[in-house]
N, C-alpha and C positions, 0 to 999 in steps of 0.2 A: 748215930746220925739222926734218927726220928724224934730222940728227943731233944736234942742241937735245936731242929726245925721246931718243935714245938714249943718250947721255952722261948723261943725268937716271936710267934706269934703269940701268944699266948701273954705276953707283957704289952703287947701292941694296940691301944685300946682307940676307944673313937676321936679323942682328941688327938691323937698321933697321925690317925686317919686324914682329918681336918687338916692338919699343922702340913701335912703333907700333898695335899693338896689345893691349899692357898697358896704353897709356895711355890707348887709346878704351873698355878696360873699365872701369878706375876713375872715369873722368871720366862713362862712363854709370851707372855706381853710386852716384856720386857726387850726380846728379841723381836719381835714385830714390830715395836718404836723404830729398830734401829735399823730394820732389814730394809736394802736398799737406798740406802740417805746417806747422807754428810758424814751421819753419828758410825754407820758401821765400819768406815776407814780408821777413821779417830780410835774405835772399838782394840783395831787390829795392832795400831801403834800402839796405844797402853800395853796390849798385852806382849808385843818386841819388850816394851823396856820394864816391864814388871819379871820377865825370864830373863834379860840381860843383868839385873838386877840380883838375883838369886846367883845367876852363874859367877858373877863378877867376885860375892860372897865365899862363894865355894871354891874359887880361882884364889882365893884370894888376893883379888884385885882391887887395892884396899883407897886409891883414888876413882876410881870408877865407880864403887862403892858407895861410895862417900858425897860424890857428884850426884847420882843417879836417886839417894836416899834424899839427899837436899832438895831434887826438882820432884819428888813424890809429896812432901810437904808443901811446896807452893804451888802442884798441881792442883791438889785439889779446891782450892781457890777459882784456877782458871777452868775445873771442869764446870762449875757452872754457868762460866760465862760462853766456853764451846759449847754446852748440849742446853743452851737456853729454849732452840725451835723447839726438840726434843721433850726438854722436860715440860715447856709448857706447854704441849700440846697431848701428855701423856697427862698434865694436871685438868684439862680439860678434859679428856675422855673419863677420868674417875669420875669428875660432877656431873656426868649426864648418868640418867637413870636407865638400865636397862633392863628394867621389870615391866617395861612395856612399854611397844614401838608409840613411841611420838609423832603423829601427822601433822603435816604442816598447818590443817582448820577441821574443826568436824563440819563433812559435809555428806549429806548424802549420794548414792551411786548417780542418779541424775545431775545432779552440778558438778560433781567430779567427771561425768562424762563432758557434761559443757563447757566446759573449763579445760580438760585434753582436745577437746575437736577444734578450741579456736588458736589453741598452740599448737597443734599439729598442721592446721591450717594455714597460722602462719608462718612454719617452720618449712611446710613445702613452698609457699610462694618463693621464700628465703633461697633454698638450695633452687630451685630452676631457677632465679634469675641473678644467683651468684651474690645475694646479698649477703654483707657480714655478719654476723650475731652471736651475742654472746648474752644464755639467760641463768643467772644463778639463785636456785630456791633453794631458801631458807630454811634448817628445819629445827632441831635443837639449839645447834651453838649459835645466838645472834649476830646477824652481820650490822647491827646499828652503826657502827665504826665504820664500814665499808659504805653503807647508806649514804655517810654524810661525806663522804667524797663526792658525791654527785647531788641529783637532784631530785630531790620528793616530789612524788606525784600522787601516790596512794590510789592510783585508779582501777575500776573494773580490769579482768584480763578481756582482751579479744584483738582478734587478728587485726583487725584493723590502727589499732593505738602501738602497735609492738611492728607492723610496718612502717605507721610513722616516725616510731623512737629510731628505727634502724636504718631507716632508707637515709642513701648516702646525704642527702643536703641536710640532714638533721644537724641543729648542734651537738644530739648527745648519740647519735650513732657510733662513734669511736667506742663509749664506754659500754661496764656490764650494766643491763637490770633484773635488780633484785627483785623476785618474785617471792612477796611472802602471805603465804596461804593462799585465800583467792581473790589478791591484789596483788598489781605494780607497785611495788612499795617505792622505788625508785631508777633514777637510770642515769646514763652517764657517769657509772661509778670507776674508779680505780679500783683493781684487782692486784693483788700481789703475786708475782711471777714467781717459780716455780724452780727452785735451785737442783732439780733432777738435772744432770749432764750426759745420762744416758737417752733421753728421750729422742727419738727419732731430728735429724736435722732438716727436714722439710715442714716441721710443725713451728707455724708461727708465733706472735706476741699473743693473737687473743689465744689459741688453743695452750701457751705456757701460760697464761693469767689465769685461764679456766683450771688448769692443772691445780696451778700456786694456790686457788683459796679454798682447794679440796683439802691440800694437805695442812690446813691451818683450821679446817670446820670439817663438820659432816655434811656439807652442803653438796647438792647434786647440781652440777652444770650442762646444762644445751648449748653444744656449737655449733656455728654455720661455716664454712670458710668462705671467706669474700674472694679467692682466687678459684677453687675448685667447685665448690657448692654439696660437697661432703660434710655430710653430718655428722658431729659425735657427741659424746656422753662422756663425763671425767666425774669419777667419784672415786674418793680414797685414794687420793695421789694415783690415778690410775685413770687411762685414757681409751674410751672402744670407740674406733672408727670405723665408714663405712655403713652406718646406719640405714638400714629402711624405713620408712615412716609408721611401718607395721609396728617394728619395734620401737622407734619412740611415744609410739600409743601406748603402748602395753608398759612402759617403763612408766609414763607419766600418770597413768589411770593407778599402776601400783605404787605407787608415790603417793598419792590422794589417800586410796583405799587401800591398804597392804592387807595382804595375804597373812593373818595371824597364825596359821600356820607354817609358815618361815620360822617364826620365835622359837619352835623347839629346836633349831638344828645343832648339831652336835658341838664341840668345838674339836673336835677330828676332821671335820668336813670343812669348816673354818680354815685349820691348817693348811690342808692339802688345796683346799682353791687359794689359800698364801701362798704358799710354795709353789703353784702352777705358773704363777704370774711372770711375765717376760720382765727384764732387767731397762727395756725402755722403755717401760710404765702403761702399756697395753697389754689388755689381754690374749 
């Protein structure tokens, strides 16, 4: 037996190593694309008719067979037109660089504080007087596209201009704006809603919008609700409500300035805060 074990390692060299662990990464990312979505139903049905398929074989159940082998060839045709969200948004995450976190502008801690205190500012006038808002920053993947749904402004941030965008007689209060770096890039944009069906049924069109252009960027979205005046955060297809203003400071100042020691974290730790995640896209 010792030497069973040792002739096993002992051929096992660093490329094996390697080979073996590029394929336990993608194959867990690969489960992370689909965990929770559209893709992991779809997931479940392939593999009914990929067993049904086999058994039908061994049954020899030779028109079943026969049917079931015919729609696996023109399956794969239509898998790419079912996992097109999937796949392209798994093509997007390969093109971003993750050798190091991306900020939205370099700024230093003083502007970056300036910059949270007048969005915090305007985020509480927001929640006490029940106004709506919906702000989505920018950070790797561009929202130019999204941009030009609405209307450029490119201006300074500060409380004052993000009350006027939102306050209800605005024309562009209904839509999102896009904050990119330390400007309004635009506003009154269209967002794309959020094809989650487990997400809570009291969460409206803007907090589904804010969802929707999570799970298509890496963009971080600020919600207001216009009925309750409940704040929240949606990033990664994932929604935290109930927000204090304490913690939308500290979420937005780490945004600006991140914590370069976050970048070591494991990807075990990764997993298990995946896995911890509620199925109606809150934490």
């Amino acid at each position: 037996m010792q030497d069973f074990f040792y002739n096993i390692f002992s051929s096992v060299g660093i490329n094996d190593v390697f080979d073996i662990l590029i394929t336990t990464f993608v194959i867990y990312k690969i489960l992370e694309f689909i965990k929770e979505t559209r893709a992991q139903q779809l997931v479940k049905g392939l593999l009914i008719l990929v067993v049904a398929y086999f058994l039908s074989g061994f049954l020899d159940l030779h028109m079943i067979h026969w049917i079931l082998g015919g729609a696996f060839t023109i399956g794969l045709f239509a898998l790419v037109v079912l996992f097109q969200p999937e796949i392209r948004r798994g093509l997007e995450f390969m093109g971003r660089t993750k050798l190091s976190r991306t900020r939205l502008v370099e700024v230093d801690k003083d502007r970056a504080k300036q910059i949270t205190d007048e969005i915090v500012s305007a985020v509480r006038s927001f929640s006490a007087t029940k106004t709506g808002a919906l702000m989505v920053f920018e950070r790797e993947i561009t929202l130019q596209d999204i941009a030009e749904t609405g209307t450029v402004i490119n201006a300074d941030i500060s409380a004052q201009i993000l009350g006027n965008l939102f306050y209800e007689g605005s024309p562009l209060h209904d839509g999102a704006a896009i904050i990119r770096g330390d400007k309004i890039y635009a506003a009154g944009c269209v967002l794309p809603l959020t094809g989650n069906n487990n997400l809570n049924k009291s969460l409206g069109t803007r907090h589904r919008a804010g969802i929707g252009i999570t799970e298509n960027s890496d963009a971080l979205v600020l919600i207001v609700s216009e009925e309750t005046g409940i704040i929240s955060i949606a990033k990664d297809g994932r929604i935290q409500r109930f927000l204090d203003i304490k913690t939308v400071e500290k979420t937005l100042f780490d945004l600006y300035i991140p914590d370069d020691s976050a970048d070591g974290s494991s990807m075990f730790s990764k997993l298990t805060e995946h896995l911890g995640r509620k199925k109606d896209g809150t934490k």
